[in-house]
C-alpha positions in Angstrom: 0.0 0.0 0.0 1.1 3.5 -0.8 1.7 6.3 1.8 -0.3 8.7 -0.5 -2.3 9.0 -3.3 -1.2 8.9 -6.7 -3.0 12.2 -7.6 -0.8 13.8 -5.7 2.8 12.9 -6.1 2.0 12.2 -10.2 3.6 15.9 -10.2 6.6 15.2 -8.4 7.2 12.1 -10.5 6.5 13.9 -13.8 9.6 16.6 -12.6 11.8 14.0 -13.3 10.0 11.6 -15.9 9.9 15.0 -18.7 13.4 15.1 -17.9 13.9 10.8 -19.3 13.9 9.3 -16.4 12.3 5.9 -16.5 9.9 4.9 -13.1 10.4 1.9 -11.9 7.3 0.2 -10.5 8.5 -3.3 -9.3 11.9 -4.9 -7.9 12.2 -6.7 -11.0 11.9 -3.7 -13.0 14.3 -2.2 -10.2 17.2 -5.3 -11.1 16.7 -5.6 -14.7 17.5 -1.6 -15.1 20.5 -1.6 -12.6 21.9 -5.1 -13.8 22.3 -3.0 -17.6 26.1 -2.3 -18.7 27.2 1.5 -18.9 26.6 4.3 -16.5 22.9 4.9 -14.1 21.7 7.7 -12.4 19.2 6.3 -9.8 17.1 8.9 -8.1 14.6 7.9 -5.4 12.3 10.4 -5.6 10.0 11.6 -2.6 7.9 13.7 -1.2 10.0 15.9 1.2 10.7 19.2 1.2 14.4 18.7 0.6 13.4 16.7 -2.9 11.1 19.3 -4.0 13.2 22.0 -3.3 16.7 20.6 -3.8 17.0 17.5 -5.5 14.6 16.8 -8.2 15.4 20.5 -9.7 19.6 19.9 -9.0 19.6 16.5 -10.7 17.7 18.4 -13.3 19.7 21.2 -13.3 23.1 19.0 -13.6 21.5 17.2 -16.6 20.4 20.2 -18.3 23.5 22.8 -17.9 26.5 20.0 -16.9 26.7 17.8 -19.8 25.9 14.7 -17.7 25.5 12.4 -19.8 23.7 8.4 -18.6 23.0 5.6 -20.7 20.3 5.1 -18.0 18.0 7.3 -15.8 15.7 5.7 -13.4 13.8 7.0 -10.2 11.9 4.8 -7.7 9.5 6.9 -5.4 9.9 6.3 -1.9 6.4 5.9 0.2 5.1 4.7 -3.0 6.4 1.8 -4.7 7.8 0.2 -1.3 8.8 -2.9 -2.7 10.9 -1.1 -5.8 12.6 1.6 -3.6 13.8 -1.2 -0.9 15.5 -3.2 -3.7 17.1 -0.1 -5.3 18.6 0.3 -2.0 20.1 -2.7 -1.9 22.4 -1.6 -4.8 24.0 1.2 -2.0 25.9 -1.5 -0.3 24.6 -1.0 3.2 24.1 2.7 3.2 21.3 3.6 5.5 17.8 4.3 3.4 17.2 8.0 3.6 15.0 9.7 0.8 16.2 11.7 -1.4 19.4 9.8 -3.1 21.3 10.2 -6.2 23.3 6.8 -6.7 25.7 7.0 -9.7 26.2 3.0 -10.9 28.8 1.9 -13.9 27.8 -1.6 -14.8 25.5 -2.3 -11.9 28.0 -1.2 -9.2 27.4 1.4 -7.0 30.1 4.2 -7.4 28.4 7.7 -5.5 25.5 7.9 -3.4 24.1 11.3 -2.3 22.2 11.1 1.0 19.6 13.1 2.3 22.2 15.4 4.5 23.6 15.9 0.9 20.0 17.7 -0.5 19.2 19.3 2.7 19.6 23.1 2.8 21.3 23.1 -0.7 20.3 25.2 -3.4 19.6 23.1 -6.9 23.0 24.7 -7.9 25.0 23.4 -5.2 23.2 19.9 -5.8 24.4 20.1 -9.6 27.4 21.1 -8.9 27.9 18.1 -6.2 26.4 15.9 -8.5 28.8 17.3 -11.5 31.6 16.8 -9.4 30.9 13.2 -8.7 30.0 12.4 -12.4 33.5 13.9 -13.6 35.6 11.7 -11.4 33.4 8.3 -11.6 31.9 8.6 -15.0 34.0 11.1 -17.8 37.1 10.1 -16.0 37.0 6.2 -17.2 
C-alpha cells in the first residue's frame, strides 16, 4: 500500500520523468534496469521538502547545464512503490535508506550515493554542482 495517493505525487514524479527518467514500479523492473552495462543515475524520488526544493530541480539542473550524460535514468518513489525503492537500495551497499538519493552506478556497481544530508539546505546549484563533481571523477574520468 502506498503512503499517498497517486493524484498527488503524479507531479513530483513527472519533474523528473519529462526530464527521461524511467519509473520503476517493481523490484524486477528495479534489477533488470540496474543489472544494464554502462553508467545509471538512480534517483529515489520523494515527497520531502528537501526533494522538492533541492534534488529533483539539482539533478535536473546537472543534466540540463552540466553535460551529464547516462546511458540510463531511473527513479523509484519512496512511500510509493515500497517494494521497488527497498530493492534499489540494496544496490547502495549498506548505506542507511534515507530519501532523497542520487546513486551514480557503472555496470551495476554502485560508485556515488548522495544522502539526504547531501540535498538538505542546498540550493539546486550546489546539488548540480555536487552531482557534477561526482560524475567527472566516476563517470567522464574512465
Amino acid at each position: 500500500m502506498s503512503n499517498y495517493p497517486e493524484h498527488m505525487v503524479a507531479p513530483m514524479r513527472d519533474e523528473l520523468t519529462q526530464v527521461g527518467f524511467q519509473q520503476l514500479l517493481t523490484p524486477t523492473q528495479v534489477d533488470e534496469a540496474l543489472q544494464k552495462p554502462g553508467t545509471t543515475l538512480l534517483v529515489v524520488n520523494s515527497v520531502c521538502g528537501c526533494a522538492a526544493a533541492g534534488a529533483r530541480p539539482g539533478v535536473t539542473e546537472a543534466l540540463r547545464s552540466q553535460g551529464l550524460r547516462f546511458d540510463h535514468l531511473v527513479t523509484v518513489f519512496a512511500g510509493m512503490e515500497k517494494e521497488a525503492t527497498a530493492q534499489a537500495r540494496e544496490y547502495f551497499e549498506g548505506a542507511m535508506p534515507t530519501s532523497p538519493q542520487a546513486a551514480i552506478l557503472k555496470d551495476g556497481q554502485l560508485v556515488h550515493l548522495m544522502q539526504r544530508q547531501d540535498f538538505l539546505g542546498h540550493s539546486p546549484e550546489e546539488i548540480a554542482a555536487t552531482l557534477s563533481a561526482a560524475y567527472r571523477r566516476t563517470v567522464a574520468a574512465s
